[in-house]
Structures are given as C-alpha cells and as structure tokens.
MDTraj code that builds the backbone (N, CA, C; nanometers):
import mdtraj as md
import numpy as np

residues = "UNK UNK UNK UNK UNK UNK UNK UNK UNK UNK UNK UNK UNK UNK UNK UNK UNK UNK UNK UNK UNK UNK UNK UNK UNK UNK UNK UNK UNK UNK UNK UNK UNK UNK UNK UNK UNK UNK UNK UNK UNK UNK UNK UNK UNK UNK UNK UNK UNK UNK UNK UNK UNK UNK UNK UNK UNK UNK UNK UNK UNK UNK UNK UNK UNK UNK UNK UNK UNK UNK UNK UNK UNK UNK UNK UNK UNK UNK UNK UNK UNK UNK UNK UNK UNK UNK UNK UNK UNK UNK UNK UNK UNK UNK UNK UNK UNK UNK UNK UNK UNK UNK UNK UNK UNK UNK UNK UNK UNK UNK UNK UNK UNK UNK UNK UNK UNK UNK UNK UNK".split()
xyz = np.array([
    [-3.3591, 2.3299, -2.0124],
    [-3.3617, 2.2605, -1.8853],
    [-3.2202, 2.2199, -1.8427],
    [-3.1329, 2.1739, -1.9569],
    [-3.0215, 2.1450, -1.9142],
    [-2.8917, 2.2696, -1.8535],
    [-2.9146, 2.3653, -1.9156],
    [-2.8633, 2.4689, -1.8848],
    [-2.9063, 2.5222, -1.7420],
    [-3.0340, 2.5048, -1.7090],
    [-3.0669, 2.5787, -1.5856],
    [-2.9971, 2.4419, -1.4545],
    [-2.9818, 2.3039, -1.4788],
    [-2.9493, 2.2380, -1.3845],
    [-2.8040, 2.2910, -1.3830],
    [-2.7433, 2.2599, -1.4583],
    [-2.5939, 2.2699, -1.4814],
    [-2.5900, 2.4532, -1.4291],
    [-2.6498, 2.5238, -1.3948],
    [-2.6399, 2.6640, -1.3331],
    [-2.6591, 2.6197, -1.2188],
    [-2.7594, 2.5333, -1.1589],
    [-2.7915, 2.5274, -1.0196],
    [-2.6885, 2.4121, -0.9844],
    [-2.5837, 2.3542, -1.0504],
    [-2.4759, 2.2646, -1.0197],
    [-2.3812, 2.3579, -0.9476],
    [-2.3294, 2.4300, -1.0497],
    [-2.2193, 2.5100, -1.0819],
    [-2.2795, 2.6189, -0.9371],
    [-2.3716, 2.6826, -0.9105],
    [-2.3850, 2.7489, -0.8003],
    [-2.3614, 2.6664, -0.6423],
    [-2.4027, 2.5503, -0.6508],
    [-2.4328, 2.5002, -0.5417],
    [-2.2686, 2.4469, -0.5063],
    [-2.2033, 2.4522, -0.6135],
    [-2.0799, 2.3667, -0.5706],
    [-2.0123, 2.4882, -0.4576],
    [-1.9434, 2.4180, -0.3614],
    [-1.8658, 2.4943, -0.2388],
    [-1.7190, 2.4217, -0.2242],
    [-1.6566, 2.5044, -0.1648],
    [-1.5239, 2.4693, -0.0828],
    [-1.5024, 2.5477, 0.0409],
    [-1.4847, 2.4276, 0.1045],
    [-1.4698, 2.5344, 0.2865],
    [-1.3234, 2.5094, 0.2833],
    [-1.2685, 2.6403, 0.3396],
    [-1.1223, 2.6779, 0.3844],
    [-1.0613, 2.5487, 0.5178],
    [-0.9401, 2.5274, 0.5283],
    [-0.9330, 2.4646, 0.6423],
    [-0.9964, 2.5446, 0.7690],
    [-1.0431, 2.4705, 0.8821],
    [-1.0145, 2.5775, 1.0002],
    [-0.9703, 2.5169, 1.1091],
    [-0.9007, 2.5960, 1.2088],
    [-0.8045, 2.5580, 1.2944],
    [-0.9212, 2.4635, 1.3767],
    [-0.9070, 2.3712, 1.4426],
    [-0.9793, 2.3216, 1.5726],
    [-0.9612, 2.3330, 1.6982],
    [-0.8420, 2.4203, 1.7099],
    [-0.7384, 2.4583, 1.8451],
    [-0.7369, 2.2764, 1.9479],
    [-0.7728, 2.1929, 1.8820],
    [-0.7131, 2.1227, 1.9545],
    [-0.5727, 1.9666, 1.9269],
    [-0.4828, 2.0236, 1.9688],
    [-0.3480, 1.9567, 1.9456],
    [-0.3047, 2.0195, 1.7672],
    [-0.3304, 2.1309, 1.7442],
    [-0.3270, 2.1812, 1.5548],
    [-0.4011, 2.1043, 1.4617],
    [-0.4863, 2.0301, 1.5253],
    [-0.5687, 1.9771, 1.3982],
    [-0.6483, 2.0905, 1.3137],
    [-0.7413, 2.0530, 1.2258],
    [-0.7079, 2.1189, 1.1006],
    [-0.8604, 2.0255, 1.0172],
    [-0.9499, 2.1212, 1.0478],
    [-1.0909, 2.0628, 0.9220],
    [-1.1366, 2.1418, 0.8385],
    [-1.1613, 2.1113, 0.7234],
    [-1.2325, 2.1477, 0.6041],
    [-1.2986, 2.0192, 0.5394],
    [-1.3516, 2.0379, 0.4113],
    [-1.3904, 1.9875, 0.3603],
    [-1.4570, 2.0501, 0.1745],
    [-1.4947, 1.9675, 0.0980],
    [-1.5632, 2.0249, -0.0087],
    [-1.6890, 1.9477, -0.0561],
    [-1.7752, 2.0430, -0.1085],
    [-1.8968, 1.9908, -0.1158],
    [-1.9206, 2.0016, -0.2855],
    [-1.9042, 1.9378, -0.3692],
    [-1.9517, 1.9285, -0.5317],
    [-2.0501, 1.8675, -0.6166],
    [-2.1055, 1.9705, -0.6751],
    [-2.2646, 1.9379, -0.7157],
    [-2.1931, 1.9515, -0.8401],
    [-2.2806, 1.8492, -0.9447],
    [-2.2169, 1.8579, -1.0609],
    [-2.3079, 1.7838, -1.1514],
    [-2.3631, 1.8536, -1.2780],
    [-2.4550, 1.7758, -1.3735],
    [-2.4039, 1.7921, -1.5242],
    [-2.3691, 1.6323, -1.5665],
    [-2.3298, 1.6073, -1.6776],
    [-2.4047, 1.6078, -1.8013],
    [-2.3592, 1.6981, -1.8800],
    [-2.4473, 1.7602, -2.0350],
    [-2.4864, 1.6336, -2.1158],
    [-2.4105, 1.5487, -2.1341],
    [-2.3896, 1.4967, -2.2577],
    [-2.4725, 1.3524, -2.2058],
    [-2.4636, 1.2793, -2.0814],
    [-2.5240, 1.1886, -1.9958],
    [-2.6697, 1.2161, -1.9460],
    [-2.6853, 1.3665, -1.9272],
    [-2.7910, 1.3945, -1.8295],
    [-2.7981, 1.3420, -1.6868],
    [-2.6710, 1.3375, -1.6338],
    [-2.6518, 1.2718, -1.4784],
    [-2.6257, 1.4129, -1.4264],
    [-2.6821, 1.3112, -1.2590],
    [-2.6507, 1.4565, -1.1497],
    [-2.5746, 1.3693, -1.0745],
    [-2.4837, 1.4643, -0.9479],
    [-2.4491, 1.3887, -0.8868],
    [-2.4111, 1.5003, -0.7156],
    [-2.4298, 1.4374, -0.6611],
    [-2.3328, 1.5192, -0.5276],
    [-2.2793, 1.4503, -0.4157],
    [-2.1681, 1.5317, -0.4044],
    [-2.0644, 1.4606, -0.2766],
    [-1.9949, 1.5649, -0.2542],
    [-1.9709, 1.4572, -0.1443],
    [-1.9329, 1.5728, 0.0079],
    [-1.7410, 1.4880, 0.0200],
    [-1.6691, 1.5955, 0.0679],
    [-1.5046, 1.5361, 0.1076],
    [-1.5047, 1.5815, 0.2366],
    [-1.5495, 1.5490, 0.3746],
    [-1.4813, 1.6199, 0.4471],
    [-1.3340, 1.5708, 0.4754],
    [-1.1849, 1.6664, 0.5645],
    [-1.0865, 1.6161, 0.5793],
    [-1.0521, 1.6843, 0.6535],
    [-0.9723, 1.6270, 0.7688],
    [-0.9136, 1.6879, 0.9253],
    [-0.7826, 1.6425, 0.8751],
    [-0.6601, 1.7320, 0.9080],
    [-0.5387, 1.6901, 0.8919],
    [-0.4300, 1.7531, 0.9991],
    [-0.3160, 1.7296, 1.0339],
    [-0.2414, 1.7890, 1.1570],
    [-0.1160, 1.8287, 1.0722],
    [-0.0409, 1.8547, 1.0564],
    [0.1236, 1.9214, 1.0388],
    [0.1963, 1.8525, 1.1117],
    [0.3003, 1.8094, 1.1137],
    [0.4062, 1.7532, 1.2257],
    [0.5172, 1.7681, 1.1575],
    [0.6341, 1.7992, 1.2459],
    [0.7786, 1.8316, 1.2111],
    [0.8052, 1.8581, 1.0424],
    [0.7052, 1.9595, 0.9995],
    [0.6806, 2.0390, 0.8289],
    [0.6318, 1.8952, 0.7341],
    [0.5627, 1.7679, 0.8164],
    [0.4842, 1.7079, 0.7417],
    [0.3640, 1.6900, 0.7429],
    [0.2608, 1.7444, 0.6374],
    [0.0912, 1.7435, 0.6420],
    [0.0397, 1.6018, 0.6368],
    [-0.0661, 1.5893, 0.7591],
    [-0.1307, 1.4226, 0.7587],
    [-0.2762, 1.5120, 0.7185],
    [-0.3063, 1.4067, 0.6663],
    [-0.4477, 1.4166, 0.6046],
    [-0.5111, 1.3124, 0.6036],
    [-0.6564, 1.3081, 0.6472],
    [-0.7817, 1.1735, 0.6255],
    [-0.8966, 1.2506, 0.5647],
    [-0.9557, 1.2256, 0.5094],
    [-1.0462, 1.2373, 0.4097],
    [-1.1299, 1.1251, 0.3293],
    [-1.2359, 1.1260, 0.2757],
    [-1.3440, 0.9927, 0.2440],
    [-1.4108, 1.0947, 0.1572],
    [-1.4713, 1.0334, 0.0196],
    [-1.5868, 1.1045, -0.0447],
    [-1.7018, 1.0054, -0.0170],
    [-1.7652, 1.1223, 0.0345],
    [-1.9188, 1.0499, 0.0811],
    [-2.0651, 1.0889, -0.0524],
    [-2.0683, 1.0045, -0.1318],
    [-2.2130, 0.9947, -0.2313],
    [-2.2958, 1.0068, -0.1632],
    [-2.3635, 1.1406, -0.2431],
    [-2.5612, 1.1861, -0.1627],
    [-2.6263, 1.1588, -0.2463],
    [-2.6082, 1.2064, -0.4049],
    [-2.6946, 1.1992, -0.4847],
    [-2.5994, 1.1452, -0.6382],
    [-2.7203, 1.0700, -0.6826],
    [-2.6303, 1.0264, -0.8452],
    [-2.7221, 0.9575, -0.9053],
    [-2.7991, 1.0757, -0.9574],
    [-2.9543, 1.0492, -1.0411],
    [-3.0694, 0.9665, -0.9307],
    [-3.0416, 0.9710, -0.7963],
    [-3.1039, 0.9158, -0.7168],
    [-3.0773, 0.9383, -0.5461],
    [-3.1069, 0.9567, -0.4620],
    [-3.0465, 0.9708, -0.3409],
    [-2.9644, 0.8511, -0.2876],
    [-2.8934, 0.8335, -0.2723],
    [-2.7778, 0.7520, -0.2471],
    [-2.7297, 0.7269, -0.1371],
    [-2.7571, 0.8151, -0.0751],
    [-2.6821, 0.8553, 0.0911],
    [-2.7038, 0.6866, 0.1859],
    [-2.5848, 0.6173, 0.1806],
    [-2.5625, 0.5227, 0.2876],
    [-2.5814, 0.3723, 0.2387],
    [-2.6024, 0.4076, 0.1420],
    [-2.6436, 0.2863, 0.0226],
    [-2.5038, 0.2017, 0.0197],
    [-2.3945, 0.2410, 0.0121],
    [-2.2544, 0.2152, 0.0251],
    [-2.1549, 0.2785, 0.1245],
    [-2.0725, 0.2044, 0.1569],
    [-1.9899, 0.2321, 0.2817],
    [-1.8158, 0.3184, 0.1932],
    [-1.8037, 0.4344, 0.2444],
    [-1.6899, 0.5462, 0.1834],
    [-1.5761, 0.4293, 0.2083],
    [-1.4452, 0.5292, 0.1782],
    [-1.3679, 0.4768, 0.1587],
    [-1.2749, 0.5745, 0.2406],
    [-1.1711, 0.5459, 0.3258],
    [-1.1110, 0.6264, 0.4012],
    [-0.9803, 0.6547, 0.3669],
    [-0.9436, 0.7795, 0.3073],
    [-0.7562, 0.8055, 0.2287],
    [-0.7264, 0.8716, 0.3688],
    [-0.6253, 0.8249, 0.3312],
    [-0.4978, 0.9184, 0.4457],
    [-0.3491, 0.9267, 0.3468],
    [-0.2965, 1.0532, 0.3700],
    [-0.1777, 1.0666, 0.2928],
    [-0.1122, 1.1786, 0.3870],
    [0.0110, 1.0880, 0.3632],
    [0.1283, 1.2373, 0.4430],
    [0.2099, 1.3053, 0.3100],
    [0.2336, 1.4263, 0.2848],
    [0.3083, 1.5468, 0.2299],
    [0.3938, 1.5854, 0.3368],
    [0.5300, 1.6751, 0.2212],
    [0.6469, 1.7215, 0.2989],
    [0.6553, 1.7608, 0.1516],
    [0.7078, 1.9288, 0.1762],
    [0.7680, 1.9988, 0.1064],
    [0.9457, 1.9573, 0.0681],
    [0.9763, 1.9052, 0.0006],
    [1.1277, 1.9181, -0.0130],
    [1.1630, 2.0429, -0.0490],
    [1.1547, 2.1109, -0.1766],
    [1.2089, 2.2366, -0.2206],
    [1.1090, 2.3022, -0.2620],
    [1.1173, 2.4408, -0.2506],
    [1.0221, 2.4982, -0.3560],
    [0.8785, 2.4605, -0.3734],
    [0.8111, 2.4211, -0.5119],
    [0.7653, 2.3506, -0.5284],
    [0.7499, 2.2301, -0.5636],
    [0.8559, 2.1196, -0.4867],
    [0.8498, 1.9573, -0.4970],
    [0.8309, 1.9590, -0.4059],
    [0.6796, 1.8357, -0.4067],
    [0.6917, 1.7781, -0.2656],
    [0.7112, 1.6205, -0.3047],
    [0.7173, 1.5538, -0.1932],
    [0.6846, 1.4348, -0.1626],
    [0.5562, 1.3428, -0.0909],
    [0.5225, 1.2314, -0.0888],
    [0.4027, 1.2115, -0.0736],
    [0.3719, 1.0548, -0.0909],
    [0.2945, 1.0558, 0.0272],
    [0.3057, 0.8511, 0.0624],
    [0.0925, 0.8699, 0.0937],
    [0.0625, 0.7869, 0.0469],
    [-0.1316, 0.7420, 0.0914],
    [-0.1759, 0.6276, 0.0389],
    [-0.2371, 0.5958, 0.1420],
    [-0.3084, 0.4745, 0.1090],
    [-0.4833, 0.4896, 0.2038],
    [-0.5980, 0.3724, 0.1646],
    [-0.6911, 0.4561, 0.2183],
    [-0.7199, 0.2932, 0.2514],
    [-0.8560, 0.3084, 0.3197],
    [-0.8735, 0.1638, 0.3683],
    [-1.0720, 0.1474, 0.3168],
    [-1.0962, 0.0639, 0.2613],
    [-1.2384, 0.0539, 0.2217],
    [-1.3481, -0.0155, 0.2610],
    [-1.4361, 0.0802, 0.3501],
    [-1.5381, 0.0290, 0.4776],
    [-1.5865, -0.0682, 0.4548],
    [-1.6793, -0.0619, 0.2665],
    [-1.7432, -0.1607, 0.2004],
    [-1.6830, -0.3270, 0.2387],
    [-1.5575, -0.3132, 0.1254],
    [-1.4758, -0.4397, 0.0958],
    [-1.3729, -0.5305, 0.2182],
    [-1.3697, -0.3747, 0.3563],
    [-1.3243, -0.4123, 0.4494],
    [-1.1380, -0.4486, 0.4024],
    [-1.0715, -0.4130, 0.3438],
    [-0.9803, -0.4096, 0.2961],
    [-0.8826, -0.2669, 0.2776],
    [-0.7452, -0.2872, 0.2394],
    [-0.6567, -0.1893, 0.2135],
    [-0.6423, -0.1386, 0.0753],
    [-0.6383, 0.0081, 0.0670],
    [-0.6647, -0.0065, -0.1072],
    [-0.5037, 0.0322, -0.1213],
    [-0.4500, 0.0739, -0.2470],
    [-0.3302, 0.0691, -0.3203],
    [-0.2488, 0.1930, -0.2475],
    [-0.1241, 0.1677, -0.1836],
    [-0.0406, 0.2355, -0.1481],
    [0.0347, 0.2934, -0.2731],
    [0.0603, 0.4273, -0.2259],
    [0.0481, 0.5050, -0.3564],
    [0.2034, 0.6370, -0.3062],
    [0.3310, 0.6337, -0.3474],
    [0.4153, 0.7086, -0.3108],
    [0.4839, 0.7924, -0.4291],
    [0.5144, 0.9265, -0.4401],
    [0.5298, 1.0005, -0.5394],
    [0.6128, 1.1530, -0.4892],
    [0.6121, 1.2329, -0.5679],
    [0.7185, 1.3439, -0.6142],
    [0.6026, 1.4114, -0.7145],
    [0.5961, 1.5476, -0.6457],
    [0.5321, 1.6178, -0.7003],
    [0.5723, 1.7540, -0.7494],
    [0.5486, 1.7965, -0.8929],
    [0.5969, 1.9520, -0.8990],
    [0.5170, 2.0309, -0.9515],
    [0.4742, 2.1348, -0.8342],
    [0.3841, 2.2359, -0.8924],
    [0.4195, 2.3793, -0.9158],
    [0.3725, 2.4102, -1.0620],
    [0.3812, 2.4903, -1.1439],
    [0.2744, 2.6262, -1.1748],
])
top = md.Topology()
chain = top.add_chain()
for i, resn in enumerate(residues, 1):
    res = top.add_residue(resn, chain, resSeq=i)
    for name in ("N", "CA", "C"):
        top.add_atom(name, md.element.get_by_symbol(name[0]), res)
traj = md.Trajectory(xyz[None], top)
C-alpha cells in the first residue's frame, strides 16, 4: 500500500514552466507537489504559484505555498504566507539576492533574508 501511494505521489507531482503574460513582462508559473512520507505514513499537497517581472537584469518574484492536503484536507484552514525576493546575476554563476515575505495568518513581516549565491 505504501509503495502504490508514494507512486501516485511521485506521479502526480508537476512543475509548470514560467509563461509570458504579455502584460508589462510579467511572468507566471507555479509548482504543484504531492508527496507521501514512508517512514510517517503522511500525505501531503501544495501548490507554489509565482508571477515575477525582470527589471534592469533584476528578477522580482512573489510566490506563497498554499496547503491542500496533510493527512486531511486543509485547504483555507490557515492563511499562506506571501515571499517576495529580488535576484541579479553578478558573474557567471553568483548571484545576489534580498526577500522577505509577509504572513496573512500572524499579519506580520517575516525575516529579511540577503545573500550571495554560487551555482555549480
């Protein structure tokens, strides 16, 4: 039984590509991840959608993970949490990178978060 959920996890999980919105270069995708834990016997699923724009070679991004399911239907039970983060390529592969998100629930600002990234 556990094997056949964790197949119907692993199938159901998706990622949508950005796509253009042609309006002002915005920019939506999102990802959808189904996922059931072996060792717990938990399920769970959530959704990321995220619209983001480019400006003068810096990426803005907003994005929220929205809970559907987690051993129970969940959907609206709790209020998401809203990230926004800007990227800029410096070289190569370093970027740079500033986000902070704001939380519907608690009605508050969560932890501003600035960094240097190198991918390999």
């Amino acid at each position: 039984m556990k094997f056949v959920l964790a197949a119907v996890a692993a199938l159901t999980a998706s990622s949508v590509a950005a796509a253009d919105l042609g309006i002002m270069g915005l920019t939506a995708g999102g990802e959808t991840v189904a996922e059931y834990n072996m060792d717990s016997e938990s399920m769970t699923l959530t959704v990321e959608p995220e619209i983001g724009k480019t400006w003068m070679d810096i990426d803005f991004t907003a994005s929220s993970i929205i809970d559907i399911y987690n051993d129970e239907f969940v959907l609206g039970d709790t209020m998401p949490t809203l990230d926004v983060e800007a990227r800029k390529t410096l070289v190569g592969n370093i970027e740079i990178y500033a986000g902070t998100g704001y939380d519907l629930e608690l009605e508050e600002r969560t932890d501003i978060k600035v960094g240097l990234s190198f991918s390999f």
